[in-house]
C-alpha positions in Angstrom: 87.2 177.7 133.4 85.5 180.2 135.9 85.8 179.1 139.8 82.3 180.8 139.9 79.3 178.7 137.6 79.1 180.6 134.0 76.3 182.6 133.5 74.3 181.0 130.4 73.2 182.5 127.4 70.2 180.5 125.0 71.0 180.9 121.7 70.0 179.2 118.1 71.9 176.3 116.2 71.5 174.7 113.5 72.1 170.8 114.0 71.4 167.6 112.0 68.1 166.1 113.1 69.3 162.7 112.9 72.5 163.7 115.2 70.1 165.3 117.5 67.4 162.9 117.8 70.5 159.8 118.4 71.8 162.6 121.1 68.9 162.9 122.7 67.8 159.3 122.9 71.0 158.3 124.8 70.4 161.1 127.3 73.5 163.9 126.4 72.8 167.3 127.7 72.8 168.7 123.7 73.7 172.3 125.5 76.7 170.9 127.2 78.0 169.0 124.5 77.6 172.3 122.1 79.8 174.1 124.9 82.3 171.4 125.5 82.9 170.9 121.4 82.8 175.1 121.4 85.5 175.4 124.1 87.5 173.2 123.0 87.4 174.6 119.2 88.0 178.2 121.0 91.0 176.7 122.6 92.6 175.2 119.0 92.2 178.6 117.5 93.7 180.1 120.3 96.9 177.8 119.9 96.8 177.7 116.7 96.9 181.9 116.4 99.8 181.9 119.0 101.8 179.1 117.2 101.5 182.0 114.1 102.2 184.9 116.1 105.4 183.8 117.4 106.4 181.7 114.2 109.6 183.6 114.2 110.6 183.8 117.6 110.4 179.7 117.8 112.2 179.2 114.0 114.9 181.9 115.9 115.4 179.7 118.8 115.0 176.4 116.7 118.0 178.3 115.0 119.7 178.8 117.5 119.7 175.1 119.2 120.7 173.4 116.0 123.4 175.6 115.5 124.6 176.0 119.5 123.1 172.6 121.1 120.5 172.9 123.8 121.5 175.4 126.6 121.6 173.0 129.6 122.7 169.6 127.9 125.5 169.0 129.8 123.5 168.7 132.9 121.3 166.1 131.7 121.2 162.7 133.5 119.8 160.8 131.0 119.9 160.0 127.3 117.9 160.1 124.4 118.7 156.4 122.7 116.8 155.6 119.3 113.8 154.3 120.2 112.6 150.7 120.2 109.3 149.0 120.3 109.2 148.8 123.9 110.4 152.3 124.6 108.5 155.4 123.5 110.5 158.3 121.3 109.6 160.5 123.5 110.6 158.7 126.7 114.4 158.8 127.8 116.3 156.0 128.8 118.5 156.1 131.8 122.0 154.4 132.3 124.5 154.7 134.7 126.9 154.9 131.8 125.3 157.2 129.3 126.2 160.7 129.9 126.3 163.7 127.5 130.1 163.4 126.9 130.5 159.8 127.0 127.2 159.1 124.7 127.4 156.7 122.0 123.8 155.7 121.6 122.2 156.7 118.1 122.3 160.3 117.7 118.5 161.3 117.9 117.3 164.7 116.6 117.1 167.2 118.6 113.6 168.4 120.0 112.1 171.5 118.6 109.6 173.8 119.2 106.8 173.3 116.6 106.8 176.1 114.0 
């Protein structure tokens, strides 16, 4: 977002009146929610079209890490166990005793970049 305030523009839309009369009755700025819901949906596309437009360049370097490892593994200070109920897959566990040569917690996927 702009450090400055936006410059607004009116324009028309096309909204359920039921939606609209519900909105209104519990006070939301219909204009702001329009541009929060638009920004946001401006925002997806945008990630979405750069997940496409580098679709090879990420499958290459998934490639490349399942085939060579991750490029700075062996300076990790923690590792990735299977996760429990208590602990979150994405979350590491530390141990004192659990380094990348001397692992032999469950052997968890490695991450990769979404395609």
């Amino acid at each position: 977002m702009n450090a400055r305030t936006p410059t607004r523009k009116a324009t028309n839309l096309s909204i359920d009146p039921d939606l609209l009369d519900e909105a209104k009755a519990l006070g939301i700025n219909v204009s702001r929610a329009a541009e929060t819901g638009l920004r946001e949906a401006v925002r997806a596309a945008k990630s979405e079209a750069w997940l496409r437009e580098n679709a090879e360049a990420i499958a290459g370097w998934n490639a490349w890490v399942e085939e060579n490892g991750l490029p700075l593994a062996k300076y990790r200070q923690f590792c990735w166990l299977a996760s429990t109920s208590t602990r979150s897959r994405a979350a590491p566990a530390f141990s004192s005793t659990c380094r990348p040569t001397s692992c032999t917690a469950s052997p968890r996927p490695r991450p990769r970049l979404a395609p």
